[in-house]
C-alpha positions in Angstrom: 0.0 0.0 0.0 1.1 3.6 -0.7 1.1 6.1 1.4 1.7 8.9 -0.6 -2.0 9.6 0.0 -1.4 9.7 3.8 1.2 11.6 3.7 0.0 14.3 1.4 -2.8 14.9 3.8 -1.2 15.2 6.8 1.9 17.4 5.4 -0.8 20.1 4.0 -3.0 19.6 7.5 0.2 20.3 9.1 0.9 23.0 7.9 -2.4 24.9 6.9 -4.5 26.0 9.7 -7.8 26.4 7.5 -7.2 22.4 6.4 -6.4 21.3 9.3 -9.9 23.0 11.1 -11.7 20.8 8.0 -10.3 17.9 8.6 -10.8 17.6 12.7 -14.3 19.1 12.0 -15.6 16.6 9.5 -12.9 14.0 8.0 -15.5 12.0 6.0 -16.3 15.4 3.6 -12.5 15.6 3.6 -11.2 11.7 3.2 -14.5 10.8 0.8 -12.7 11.5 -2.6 -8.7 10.6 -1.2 -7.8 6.9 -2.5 -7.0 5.6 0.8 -7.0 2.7 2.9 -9.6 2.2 5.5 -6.7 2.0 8.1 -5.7 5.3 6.7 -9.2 6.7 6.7 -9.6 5.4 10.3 -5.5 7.0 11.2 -6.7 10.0 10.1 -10.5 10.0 11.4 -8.6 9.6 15.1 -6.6 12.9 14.7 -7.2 15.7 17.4 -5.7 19.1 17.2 -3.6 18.2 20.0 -1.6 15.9 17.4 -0.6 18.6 15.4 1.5 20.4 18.0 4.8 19.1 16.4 5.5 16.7 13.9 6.7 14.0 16.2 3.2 13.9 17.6 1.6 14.1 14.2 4.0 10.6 13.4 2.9 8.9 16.3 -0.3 9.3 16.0 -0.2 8.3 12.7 2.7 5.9 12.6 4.4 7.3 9.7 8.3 8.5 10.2 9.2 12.1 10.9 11.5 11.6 7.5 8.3 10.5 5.4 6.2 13.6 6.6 8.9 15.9 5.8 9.9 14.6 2.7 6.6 15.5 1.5 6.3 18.9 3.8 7.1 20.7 0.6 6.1 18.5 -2.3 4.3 20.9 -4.7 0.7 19.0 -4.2 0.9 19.3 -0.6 1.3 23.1 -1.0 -1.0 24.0 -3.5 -4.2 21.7 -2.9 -6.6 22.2 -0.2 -8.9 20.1 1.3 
């Protein structure tokens, strides 16, 4: 399974506040078009804003690496597409 998907998600929710606010508010409007897993769905359904704080928390509550999320931190899709 790919997580490029994952990871694209939580590197823009990371680091836009207005995304972010969507996606802890209603993830189902946010994760229904995203070709994800249900584990992933379910990963991401789970987040509080509490996880954001730094991206050590984000990975653990995820279970991605802190290397994977910043990898794609500034991948061009991450920047320019919003929930």
């Amino acid at each position: 399974m790919s997580q490029r998907e994952l990871l694209l998600v939580l590197a823009h929710a990371h680091g836009c506040s207005a995304c972010r606010e969507r996606l802890l508010a209603d993830p189902p409007s946010v994760l229904r078009s995203r070709s994800l897993s249900d584990a992933e769905k379910d990963a991401l359904t789970r987040l509080k804003a509490e996880d954001f704080i730094t991206p050590e928390t984000l990975t653990r509550a995820t279970g991605c690496t802190r290397n994977q999320l910043e990898e794609y931190q500034n991948h061009p899709v991450t920047r320019l597409r919003h929930f």
